[in-house]
C-alpha positions in Angstrom: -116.2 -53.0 -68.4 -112.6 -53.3 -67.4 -110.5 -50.2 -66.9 -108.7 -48.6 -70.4 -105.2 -49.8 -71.4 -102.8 -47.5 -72.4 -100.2 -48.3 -74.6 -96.8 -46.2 -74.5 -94.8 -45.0 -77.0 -91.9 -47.4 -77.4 -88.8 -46.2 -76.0 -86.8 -44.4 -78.5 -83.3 -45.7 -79.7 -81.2 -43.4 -77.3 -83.6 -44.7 -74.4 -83.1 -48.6 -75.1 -79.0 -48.4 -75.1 -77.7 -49.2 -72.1 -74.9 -47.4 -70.5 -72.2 -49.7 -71.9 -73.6 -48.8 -75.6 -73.9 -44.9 -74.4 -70.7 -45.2 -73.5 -68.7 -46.5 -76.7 -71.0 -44.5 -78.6 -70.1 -41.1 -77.2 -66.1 -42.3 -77.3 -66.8 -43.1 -80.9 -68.5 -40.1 -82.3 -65.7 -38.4 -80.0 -62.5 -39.5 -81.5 -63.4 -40.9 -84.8 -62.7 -37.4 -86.4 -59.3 -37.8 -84.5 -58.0 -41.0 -85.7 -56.5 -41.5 -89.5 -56.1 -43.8 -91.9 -52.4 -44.2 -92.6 -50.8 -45.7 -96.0 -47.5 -46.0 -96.0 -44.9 -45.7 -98.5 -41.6 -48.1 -97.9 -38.4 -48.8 -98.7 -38.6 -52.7 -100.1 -35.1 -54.4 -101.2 -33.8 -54.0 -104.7 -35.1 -50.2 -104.4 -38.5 -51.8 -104.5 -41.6 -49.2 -103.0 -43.5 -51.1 -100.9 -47.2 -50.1 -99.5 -48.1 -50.8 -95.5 -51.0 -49.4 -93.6 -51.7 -48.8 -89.9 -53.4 -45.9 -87.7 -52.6 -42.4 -85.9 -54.2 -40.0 -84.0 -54.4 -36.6 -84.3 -52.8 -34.6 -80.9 -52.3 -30.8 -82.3 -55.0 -29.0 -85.0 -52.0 -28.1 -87.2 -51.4 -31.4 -88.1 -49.5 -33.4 -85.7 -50.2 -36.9 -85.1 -49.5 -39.6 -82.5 -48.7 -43.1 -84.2 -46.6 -46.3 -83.5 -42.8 -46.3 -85.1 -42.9 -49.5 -86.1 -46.0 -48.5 -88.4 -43.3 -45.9 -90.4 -40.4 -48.0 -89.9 -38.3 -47.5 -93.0 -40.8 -45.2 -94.8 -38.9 -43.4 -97.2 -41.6 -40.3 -98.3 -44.1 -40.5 -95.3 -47.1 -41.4 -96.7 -51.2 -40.7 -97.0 -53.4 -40.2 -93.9 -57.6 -39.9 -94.6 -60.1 -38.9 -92.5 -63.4 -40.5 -91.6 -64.9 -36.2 -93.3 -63.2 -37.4 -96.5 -60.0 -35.8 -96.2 -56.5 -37.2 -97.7 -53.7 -35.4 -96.5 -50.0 -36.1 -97.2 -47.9 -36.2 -93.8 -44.0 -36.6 -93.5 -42.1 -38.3 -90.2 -41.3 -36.2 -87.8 -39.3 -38.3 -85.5 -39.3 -41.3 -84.5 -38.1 -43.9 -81.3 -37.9 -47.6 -81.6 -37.7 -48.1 -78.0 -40.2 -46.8 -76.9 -42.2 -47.9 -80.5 -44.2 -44.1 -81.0 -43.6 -42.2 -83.8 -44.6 -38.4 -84.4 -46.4 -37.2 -87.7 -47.3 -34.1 -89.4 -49.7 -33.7 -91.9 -50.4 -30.8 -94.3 -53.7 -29.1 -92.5 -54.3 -26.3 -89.9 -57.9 -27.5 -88.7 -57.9 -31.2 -87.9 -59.5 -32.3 -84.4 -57.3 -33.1 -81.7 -57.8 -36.1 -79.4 -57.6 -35.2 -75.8 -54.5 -37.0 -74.1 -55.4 -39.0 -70.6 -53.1 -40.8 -68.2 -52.9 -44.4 -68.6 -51.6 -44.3 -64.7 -55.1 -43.8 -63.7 -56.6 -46.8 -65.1 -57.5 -49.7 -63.2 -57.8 -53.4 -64.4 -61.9 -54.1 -65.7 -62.2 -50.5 -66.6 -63.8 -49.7 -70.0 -61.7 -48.7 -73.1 -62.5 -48.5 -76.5 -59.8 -48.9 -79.6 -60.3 -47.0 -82.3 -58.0 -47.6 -86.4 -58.0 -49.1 -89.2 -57.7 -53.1 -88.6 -57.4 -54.2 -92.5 -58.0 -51.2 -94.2 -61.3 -50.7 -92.6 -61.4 -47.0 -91.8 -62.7 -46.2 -88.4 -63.4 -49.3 -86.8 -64.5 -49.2 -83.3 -63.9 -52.1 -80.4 -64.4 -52.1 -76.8 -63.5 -54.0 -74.2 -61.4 -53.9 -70.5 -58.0 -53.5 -69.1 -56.9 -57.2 -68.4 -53.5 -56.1 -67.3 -51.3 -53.6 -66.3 -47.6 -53.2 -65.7 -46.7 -55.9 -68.8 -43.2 -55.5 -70.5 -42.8 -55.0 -74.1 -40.0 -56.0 -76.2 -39.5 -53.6 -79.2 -37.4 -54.2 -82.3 -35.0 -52.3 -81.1 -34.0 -54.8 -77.9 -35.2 -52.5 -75.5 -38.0 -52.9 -72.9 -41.1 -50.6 -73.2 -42.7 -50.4 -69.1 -46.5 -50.2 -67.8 -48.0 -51.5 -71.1 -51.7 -51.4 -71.0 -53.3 -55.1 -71.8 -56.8 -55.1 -73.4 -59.2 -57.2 -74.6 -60.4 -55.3 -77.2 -60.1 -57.0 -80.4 -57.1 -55.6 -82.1 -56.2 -56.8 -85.6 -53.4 -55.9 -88.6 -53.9 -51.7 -88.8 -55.0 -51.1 -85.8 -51.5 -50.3 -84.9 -50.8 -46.7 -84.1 -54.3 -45.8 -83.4 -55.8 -44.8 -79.8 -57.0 -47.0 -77.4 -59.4 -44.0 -75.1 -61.3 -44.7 -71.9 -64.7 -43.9 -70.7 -64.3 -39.9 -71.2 -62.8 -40.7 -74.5 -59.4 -39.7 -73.2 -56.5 -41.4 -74.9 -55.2 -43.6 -72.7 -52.7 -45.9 -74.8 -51.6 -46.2 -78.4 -52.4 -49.7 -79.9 -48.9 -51.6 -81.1 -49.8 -55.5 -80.7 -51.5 -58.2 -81.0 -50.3 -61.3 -78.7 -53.3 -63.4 -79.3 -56.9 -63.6 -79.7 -58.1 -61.3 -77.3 -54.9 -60.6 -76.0 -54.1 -56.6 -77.4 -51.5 -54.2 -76.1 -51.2 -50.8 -76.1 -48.1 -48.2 -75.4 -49.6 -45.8 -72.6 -50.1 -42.3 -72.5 -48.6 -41.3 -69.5 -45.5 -38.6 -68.3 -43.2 -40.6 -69.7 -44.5 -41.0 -73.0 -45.5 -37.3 -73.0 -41.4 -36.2 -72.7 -40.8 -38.8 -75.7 -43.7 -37.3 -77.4 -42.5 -33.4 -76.9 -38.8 -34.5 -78.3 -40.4 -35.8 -80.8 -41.5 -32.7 -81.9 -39.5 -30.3 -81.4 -36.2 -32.4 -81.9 -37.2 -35.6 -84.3 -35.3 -38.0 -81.7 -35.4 -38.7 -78.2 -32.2 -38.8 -76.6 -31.0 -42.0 -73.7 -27.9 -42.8 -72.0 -27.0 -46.1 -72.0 -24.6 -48.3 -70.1 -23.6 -51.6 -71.7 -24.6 -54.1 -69.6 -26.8 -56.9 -69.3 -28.1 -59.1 -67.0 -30.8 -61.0 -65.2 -32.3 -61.0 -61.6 -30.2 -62.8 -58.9 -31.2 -63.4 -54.9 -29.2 -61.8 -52.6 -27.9 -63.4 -49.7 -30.4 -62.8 -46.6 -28.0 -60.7 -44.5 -27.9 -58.4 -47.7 -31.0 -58.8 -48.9 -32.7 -57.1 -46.0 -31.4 -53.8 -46.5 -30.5 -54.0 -50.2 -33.4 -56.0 -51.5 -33.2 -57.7 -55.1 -30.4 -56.7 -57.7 -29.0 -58.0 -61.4 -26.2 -60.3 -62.4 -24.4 -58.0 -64.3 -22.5 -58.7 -67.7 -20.6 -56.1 -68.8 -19.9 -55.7 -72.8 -16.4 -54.5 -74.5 -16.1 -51.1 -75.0 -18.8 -49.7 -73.2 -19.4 -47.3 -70.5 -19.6 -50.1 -67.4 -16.1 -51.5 -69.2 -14.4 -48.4 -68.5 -15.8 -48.0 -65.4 -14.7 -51.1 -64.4 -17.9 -53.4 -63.9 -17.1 -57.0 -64.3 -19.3 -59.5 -64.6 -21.1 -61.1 -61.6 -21.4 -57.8 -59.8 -24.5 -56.5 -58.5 -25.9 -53.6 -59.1 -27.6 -52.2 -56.2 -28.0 -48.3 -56.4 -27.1 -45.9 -59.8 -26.6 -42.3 -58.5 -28.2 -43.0 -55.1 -31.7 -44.3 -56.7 -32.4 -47.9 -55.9 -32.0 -50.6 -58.4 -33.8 -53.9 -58.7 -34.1 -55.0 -61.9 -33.2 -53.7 -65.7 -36.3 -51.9 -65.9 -34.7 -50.0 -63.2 -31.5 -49.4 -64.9 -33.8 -48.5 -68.2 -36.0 -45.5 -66.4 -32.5 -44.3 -64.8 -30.5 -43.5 -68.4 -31.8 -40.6 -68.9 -30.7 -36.9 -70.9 -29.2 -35.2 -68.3 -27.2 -38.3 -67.6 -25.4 -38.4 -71.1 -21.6 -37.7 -70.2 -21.8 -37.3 -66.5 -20.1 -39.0 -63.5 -22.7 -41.2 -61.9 -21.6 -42.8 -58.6 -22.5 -46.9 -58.9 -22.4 -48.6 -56.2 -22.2 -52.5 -56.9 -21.8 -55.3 -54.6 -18.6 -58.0 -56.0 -17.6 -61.4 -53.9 -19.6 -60.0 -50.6 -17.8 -56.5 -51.1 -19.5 -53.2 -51.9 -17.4 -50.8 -54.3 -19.0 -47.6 -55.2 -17.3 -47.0 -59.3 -18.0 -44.1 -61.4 -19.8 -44.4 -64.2 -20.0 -42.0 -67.3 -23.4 -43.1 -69.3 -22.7 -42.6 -72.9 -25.7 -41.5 -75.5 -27.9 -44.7 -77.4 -28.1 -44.8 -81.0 -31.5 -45.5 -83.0 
């Protein structure tokens, strides 16, 4: 007689996920109770009300939430938010910033579970992360994918740039906007604001800067930028200059703006804003900030082979 044959349980379901599975599962179960439902009342022409829909996500337990401003854009009475426990709260704009698309909510409630904010400067392109809203009215859907990209630009309604946008592959639809895009620890990582195509989904990150714009948000209902008036697109140096100066802007200077009255034509080159570097518009961008509203910034500028150092006086940007 041959020797018995035991048969083994089968694994159970836990034991046949793999770690890819275990891994969007526990970010899911994690921040599901985190992430809203949003319907959104409108202002439509001809005093119309129009409905629109999207995502938030929930960052204090007294009712705050984290959303995308183009998502409340125009809302005239907030709106609804539900929860995946049944919940339907109302919730009224706290303040929002085109430029940098985030918007800040608040909902009636004292007990709602907080996401836990990461830092979308730690990620790394082919990492995990998981996207978590409402993608056509479907409540708490869950997607995962990778980080395809990092560093992309993002032009907002407003004409400004957003920096450092996260690019994912996770499948991002219509209502998924506003809702959290979380990495491996469930951390969130980026807000979801577009789709540029199938596969192709971008994300506003969580990082410092996004945190300050956040906090404003807050506690003030606006975040506050200097501005300059210029614009202008990258230009070579010549290679004498060019090794100690590096890269700088062709600069066009509007009417009536700060660089008018301090003298910027256009054709000069920007090459350092209060002794920081600048290379590009994105430069320029990070540089306007608060404490820069109203006072005398040296600019130095390079015009027909000559370096000038003007003073500029950054006024404060609307919307």
């Amino acid at each position: 007689m041959g020797e018995p044959v035991f048969i083994s349980d089968p694994p159970s379901e836990q034991e046949a996920l793999d770690a890819y599975s275990r891994a969007v599962v526990a970010v899911a179960d994690r921040l599901a109770p985190s992430v809203a439902n949003l319907r959104v009342s409108h202002r439509g022409r001809n005093g119309r009300r129009l409905n629109g829909g999207g995502s938030a996500v929930v960052i204090t337990p007294d009712g705050f939430m984290l959303t995308s401003a183009h998502v409340v854009a125009n809302s005239d009475s907030g709106g609804r938010a539900s929860f995946v426990d049944g919940r339907e709260l109302g919730f009224e704009v706290v303040g929002s910033d085109s430029h940098s698309d985030l918007a800040v909510l608040r909902a009636d409630a004292r007990d709602l579970v907080p996401a836990e904010l990461g830092d979308a400067e730690r990620l790394r392109v082919g990492q995990l992360v998981v996207a978590i809203g409402n993608p056509n009215g479907f409540a708490g859907s869950v997607t995962a994918g990778v980080v395809s990209a990092l560093g992309r630009s993002l032009p907002t309604q407003s004409g400004r740039v957003v920096d450092n946008v996260i690019q994912t592959d996770a499948a991002l639809n219509p209502g998924n906007s506003g809702g959290a895009l979380a990495d491996g620890n469930g951390h969130v990582v980026g807000v979801n604001t577009a789709v540029a195509g199938v596969g192709l989904g971008l994300a506003v990150p969580v990082n410092a800067a996004t945190r300050q714009i956040m906090a404003a948000l807050m506690t003030e209902g606006r975040f506050r930028r200097a501005y300059v008036g210029i614009a202008g697109g990258a230009r070579p140096l010549p290679p004498r200059l060019a090794r100690s100066l590096g890269r700088d802007e062709v600069v066009q200077v509007v009417e009536g703006t700060p660089a008018a009255a301090a003298g910027l034509r256009p054709e000069d080159l920007i090459v350092e804003l209060d002794g920081s570097p600048v290379t590009g518009v994105d430069d320029l961008q990070r540089l306007m900030v608060v404490e820069r509203i109203g006072a005398k910034v040296p600019v130095r500028v390079l015009r027909e082979g000559r370096e000038l150092t003007l003073e500029l006086v950054p006024a404060e940007l609307d919307g």
